[in-house]
C-alpha positions as CSV (number, residue, x, y, z in Angstrom):
1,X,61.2,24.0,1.3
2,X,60.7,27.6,0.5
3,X,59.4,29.9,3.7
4,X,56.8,31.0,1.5
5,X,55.9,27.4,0.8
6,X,55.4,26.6,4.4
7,X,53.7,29.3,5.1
8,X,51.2,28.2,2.3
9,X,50.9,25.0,3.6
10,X,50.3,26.2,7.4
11,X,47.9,28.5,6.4
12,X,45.8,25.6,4.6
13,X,45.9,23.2,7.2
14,X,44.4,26.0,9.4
15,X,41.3,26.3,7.0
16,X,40.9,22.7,6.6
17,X,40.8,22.8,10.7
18,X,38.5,25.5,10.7
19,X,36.1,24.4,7.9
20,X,36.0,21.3,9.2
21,X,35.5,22.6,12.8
22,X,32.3,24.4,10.8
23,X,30.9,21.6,9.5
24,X,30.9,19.5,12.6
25,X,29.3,22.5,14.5
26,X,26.4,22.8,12.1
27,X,26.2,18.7,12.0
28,X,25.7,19.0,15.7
29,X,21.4,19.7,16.2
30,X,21.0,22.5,18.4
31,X,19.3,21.4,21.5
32,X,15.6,22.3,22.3
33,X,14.4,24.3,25.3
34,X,12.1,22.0,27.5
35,X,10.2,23.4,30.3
36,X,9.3,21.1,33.0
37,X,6.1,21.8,35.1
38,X,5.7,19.7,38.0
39,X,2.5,19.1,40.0
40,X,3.6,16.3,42.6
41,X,2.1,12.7,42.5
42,X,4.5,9.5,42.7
43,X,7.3,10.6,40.5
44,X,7.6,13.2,43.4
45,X,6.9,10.8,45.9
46,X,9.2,9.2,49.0
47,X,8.9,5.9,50.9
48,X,10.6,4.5,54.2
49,X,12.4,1.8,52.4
50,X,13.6,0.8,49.1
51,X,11.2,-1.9,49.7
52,X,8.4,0.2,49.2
53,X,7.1,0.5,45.9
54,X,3.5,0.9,46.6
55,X,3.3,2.4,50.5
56,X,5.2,5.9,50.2
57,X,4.2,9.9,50.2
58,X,3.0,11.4,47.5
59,X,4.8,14.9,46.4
60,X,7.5,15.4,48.3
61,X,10.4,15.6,45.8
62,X,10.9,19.6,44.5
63,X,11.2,19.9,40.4
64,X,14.8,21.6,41.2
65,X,15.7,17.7,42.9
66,X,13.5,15.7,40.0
67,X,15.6,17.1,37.2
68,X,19.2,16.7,39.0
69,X,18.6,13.4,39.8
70,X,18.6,12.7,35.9
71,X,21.8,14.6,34.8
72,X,21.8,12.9,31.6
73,X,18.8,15.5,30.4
74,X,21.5,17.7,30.0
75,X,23.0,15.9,26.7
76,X,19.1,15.7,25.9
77,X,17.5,19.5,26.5
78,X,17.9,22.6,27.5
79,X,16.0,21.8,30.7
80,X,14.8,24.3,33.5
81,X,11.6,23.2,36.2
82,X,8.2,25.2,37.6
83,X,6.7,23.9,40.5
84,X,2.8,24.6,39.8
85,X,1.2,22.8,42.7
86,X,2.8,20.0,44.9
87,X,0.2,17.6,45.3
88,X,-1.2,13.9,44.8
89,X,-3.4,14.0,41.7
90,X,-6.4,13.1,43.1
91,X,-6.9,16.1,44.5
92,X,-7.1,18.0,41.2
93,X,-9.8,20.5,41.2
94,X,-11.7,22.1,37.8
95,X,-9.9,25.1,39.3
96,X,-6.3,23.1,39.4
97,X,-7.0,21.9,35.9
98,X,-7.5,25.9,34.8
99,X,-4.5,26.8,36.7
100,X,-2.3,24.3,35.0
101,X,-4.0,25.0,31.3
102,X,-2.9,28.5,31.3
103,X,0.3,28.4,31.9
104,X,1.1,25.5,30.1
105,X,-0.6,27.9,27.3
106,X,1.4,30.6,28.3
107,X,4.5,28.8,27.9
108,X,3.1,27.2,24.5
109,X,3.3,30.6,23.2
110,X,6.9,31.4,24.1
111,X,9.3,31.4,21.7
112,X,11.9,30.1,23.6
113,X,10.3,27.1,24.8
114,X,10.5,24.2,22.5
115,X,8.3,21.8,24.2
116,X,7.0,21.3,27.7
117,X,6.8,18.3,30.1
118,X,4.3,17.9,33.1
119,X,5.0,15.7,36.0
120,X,1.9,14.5,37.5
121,X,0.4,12.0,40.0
122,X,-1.0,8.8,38.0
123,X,-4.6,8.9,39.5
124,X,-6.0,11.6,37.4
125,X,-3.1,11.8,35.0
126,X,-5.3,11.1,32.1
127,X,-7.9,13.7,33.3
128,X,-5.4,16.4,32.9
129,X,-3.5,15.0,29.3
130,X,-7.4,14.9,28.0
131,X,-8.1,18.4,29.2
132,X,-4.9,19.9,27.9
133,X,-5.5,18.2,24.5
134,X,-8.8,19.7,24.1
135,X,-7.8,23.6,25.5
136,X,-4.0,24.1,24.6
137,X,-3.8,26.0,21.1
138,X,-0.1,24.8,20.2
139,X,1.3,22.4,18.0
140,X,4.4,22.5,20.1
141,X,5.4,18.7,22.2
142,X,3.3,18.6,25.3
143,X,4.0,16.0,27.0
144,X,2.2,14.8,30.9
145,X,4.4,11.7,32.5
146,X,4.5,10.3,35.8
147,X,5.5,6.9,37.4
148,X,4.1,4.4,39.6
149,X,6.6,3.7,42.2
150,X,8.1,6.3,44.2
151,X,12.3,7.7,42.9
152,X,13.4,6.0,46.5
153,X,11.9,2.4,45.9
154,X,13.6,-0.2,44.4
155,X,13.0,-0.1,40.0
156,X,11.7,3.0,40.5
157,X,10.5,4.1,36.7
158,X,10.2,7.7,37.4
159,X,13.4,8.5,36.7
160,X,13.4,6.9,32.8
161,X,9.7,8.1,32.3
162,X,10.9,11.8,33.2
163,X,14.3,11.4,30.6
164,X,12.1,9.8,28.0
165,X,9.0,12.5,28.5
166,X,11.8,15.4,27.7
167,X,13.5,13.2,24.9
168,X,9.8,13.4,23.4
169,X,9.4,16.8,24.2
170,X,12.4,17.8,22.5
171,X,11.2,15.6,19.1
172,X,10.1,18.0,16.3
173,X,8.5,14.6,15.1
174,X,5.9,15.0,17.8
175,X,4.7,18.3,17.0
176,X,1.2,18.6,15.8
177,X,0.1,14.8,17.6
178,X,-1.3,16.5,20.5
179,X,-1.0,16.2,24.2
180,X,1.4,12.7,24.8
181,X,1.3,10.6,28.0
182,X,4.7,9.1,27.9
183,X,4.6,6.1,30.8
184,X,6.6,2.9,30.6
185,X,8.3,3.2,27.3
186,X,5.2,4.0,25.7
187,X,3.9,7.0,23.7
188,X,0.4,7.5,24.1
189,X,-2.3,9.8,23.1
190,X,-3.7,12.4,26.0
191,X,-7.2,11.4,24.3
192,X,-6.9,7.7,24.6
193,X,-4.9,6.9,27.3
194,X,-6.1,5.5,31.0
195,X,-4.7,4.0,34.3
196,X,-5.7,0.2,33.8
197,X,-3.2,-0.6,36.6
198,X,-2.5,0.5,40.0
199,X,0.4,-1.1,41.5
200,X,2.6,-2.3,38.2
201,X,4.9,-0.3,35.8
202,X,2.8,-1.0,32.5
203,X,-0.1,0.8,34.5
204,X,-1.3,2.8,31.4
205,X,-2.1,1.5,28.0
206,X,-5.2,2.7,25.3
207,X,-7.3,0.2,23.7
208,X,-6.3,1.6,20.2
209,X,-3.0,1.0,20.9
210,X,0.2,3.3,21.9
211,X,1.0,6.1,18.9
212,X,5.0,4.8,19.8
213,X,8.0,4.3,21.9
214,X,11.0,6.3,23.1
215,X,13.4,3.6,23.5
216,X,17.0,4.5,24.5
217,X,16.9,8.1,23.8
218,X,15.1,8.0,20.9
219,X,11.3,8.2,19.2
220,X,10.2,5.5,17.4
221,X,6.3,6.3,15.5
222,X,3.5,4.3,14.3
223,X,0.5,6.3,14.1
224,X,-1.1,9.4,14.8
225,X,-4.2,10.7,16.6
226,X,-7.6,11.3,14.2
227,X,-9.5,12.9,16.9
228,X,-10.0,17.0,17.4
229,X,-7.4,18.5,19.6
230,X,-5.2,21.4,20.5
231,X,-4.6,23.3,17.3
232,X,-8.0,22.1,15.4
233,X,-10.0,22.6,18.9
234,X,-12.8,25.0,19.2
235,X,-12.3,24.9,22.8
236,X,-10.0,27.2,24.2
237,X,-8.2,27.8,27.6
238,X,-7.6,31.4,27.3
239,X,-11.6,31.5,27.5
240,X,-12.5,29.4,30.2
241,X,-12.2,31.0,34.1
242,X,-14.5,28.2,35.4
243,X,-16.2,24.8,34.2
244,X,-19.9,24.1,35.5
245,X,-20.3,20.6,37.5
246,X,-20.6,17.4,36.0
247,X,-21.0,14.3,38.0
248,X,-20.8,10.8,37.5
249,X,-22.9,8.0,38.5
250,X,-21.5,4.6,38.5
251,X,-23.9,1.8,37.2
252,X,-24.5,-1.7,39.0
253,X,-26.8,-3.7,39.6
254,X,-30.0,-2.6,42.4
255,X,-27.9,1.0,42.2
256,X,-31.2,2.9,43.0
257,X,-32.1,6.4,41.9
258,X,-30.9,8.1,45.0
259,X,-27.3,9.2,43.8
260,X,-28.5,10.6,40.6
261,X,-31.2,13.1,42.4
262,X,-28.6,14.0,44.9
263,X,-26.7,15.2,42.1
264,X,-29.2,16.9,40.5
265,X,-29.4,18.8,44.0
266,X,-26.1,19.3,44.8
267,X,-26.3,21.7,41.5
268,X,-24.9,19.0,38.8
269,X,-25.5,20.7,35.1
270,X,-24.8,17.3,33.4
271,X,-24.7,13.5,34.8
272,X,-22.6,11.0,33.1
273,X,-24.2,7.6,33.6
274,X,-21.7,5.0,33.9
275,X,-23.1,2.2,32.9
276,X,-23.1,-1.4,32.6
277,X,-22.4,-3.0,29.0
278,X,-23.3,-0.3,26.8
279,X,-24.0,2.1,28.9
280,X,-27.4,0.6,29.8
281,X,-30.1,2.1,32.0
282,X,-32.2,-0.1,34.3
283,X,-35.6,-0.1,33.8
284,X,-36.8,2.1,36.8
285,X,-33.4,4.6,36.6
286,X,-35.1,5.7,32.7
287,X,-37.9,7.9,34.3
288,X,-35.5,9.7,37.2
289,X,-33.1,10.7,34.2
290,X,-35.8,11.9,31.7
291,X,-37.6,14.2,34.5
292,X,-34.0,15.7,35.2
293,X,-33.6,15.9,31.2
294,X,-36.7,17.9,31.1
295,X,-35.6,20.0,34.1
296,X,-32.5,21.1,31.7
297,X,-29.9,18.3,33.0
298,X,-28.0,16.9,30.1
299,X,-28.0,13.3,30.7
300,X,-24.7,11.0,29.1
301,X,-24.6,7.6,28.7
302,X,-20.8,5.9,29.1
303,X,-20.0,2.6,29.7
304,X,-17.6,1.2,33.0
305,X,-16.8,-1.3,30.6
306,X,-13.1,0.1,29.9
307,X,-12.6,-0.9,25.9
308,X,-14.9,-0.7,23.0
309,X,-17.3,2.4,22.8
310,X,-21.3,3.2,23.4
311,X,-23.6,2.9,20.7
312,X,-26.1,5.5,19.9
313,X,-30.1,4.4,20.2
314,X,-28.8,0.9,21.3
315,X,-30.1,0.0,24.9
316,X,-31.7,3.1,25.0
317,X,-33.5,5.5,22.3
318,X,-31.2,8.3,22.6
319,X,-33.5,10.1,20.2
320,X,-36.5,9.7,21.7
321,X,-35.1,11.1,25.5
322,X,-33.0,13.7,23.9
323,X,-30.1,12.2,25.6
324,X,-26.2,11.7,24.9
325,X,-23.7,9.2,24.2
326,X,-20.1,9.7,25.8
327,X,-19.0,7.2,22.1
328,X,-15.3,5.7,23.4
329,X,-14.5,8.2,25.7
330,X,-14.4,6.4,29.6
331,X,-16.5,7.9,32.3
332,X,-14.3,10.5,33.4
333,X,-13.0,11.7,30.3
334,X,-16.5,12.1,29.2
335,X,-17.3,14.3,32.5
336,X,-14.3,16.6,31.2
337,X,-15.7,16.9,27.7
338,X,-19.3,17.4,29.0
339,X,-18.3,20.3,31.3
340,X,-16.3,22.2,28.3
341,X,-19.0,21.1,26.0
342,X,-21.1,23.1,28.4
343,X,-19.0,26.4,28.4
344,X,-20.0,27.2,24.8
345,X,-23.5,25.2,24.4
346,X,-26.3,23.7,25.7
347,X,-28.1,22.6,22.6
348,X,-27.8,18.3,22.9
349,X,-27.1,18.0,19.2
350,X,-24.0,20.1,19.4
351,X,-23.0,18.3,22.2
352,X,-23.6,14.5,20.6
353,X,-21.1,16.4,17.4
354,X,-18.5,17.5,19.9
355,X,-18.6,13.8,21.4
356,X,-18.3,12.5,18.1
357,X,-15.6,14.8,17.1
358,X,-12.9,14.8,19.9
């Protein structure tokens, strides 16, 4: 073989390396930038023994420590953790909630972050994935997860839920759905999803159904939220330094009047009536909330029934008292969407079409 000839054929097996070398580079997705903001709650949490699953300290655990302890997010994200508060999430404050809006706006509008996870305590989890849905202008993954046994208990889910929360947060596929809750396998919808359980795993579910599943590293999708949120929202978090008070009053049976005139005192602007069935009213609680209607209070009906939704001039003439229904929206989702509703109006039709719409 002629010098010449080998030299040819060197040369060609180098571009066939390096071409193929190409290919297999631009093959290979680039991986996303995923920001994770941590809060506290459970998945932060500690107990004495691996034996305790349920007794344990809440927020304990760093973000830097949350993220080692699940190297293989490496292979999944860029990944790099803020520590926003360190806390158990029922002490989440209006102010808390702003706090945690803006810079999970901020961050939104950064063009080097991808998507964005929250770890949060599972008490008011779905407080916070309803509020960020309604304020957050992005379509970009914004996913809130947390777990309900503690990383040093025995089947401790905090560390899958936190892999599976940045594998969805690095899914272009969930772009555009809204703010996720990702718990237990399960994708969920910020707007639907609740805390039905408080001591097992499959603690969170929506009675319309998960939107998906992450299941071994990858998103699996069935449907998609209808509802107003993020991008489509009039509401919007750059605009809102404080939200007025809204309280709720839980209906039962011989639950009196004296709650709902304390909150009227206490400086309540609306009062979300929790009540039984469909949101019903006993007879001698109609007058109390009518006289606070008149005074200005906007009066909601919800229902502590957990599935199914309130109907309008059913139970009560909603009409006729100039009153609101929270529709499907449980009693402490409603009390978020009253207080923004309150921000830009008071007028009770608007607020009965912002009900309606998100």
């Amino acid at each position: 073989m002629s010098r010449l000839r080998l030299i040819r054929i060197l040369a060609a097996g180098i571009a066939a390396a390096v071409l193929s070398s190409c290919m297999a580079l631009a093959q290979t997705p680039e991986k996303r930038n995923v920001v994770v903001l941590a809060t506290g709650g459970t998945i932060a949490g500690a107990g004495a023994s691996v034996a305790n699953s349920a007794t344990y300290q809440a927020a304990k655990v760093p973000v830097e420590k949350l993220i080692a302890g699940v190297p293989e997010l490496a292979g999944v994200a860029n990944v790099r953790g803020e520590q926003v508060f360190q806390i158990a999430s029922e002490s989440f404050t209006n102010e808390r909630l702003i706090t945690l809006g803006k810079r999970v706006a901020a961050l939104a509008k950064d063009p080097a972050v991808d998507g964005i996870v929250i770890t949060h305590g599972t008490d008011t989890l779905e407080e916070t994935s309803f509020f960020l849905n309604v304020v957050v202008h992005t379509d970009k993954p914004i996913v809130v997860v947390g777990s309900m046994r503690p990383g040093t208990a025995m089947s401790a889910d905090g560390m899958l839920n936190l892999y599976d929360a940045v594998v969805l947060a690095s899914d272009k596929d969930a772009r555009g759905k809204g703010v996720l809750v990702m718990m237990n396998d399960d994708i969920l919808s910020g707007r639907d999803a609740s805390k039905r359980i408080n001591i097992k795993t499959n603690a969170f579910g929506s009675q319309w159904g998960a939107l998906g599943s992450v299941v071994e590293g990858r998103t699996y999708w069935f449907r998609a939220p209808v509802k107003r949120q993020t991008m489509t929202s009039e509401f919007d978090i750059e605009k809102i330094d404080t939200l007025p008070t809204v309280s709720i009053i839980y209906g039962s049976g011989d639950m009196g009047t004296a709650l709902v005139e304390a909150a009227a005192k206490a400086g309540a602007k609306a009062i979300i009536h929790a009540g039984t069935g469909n949101g019903s009213v006993p007879d001698y609680g109609v007058e109390p909330l009518r006289k606070l209607r008149a005074q200005g209070l906007q009066i909601i009906r919800a229902a502590r029934v957990p599935d199914g939704f309130v109907l309008r001039n059913a139970e009560q003439p909603d009409d006729k008292y100039d009153w609101v229904v929270a529709h499907d929206l449980n009693p402490q989702k409603a009390k978020i969407l009253a207080a923004l509703a309150l921000t830009v109006t008071s007028d009770t039709k608007e607020i009965q079409r912002i009900f309606w719409q998100y």
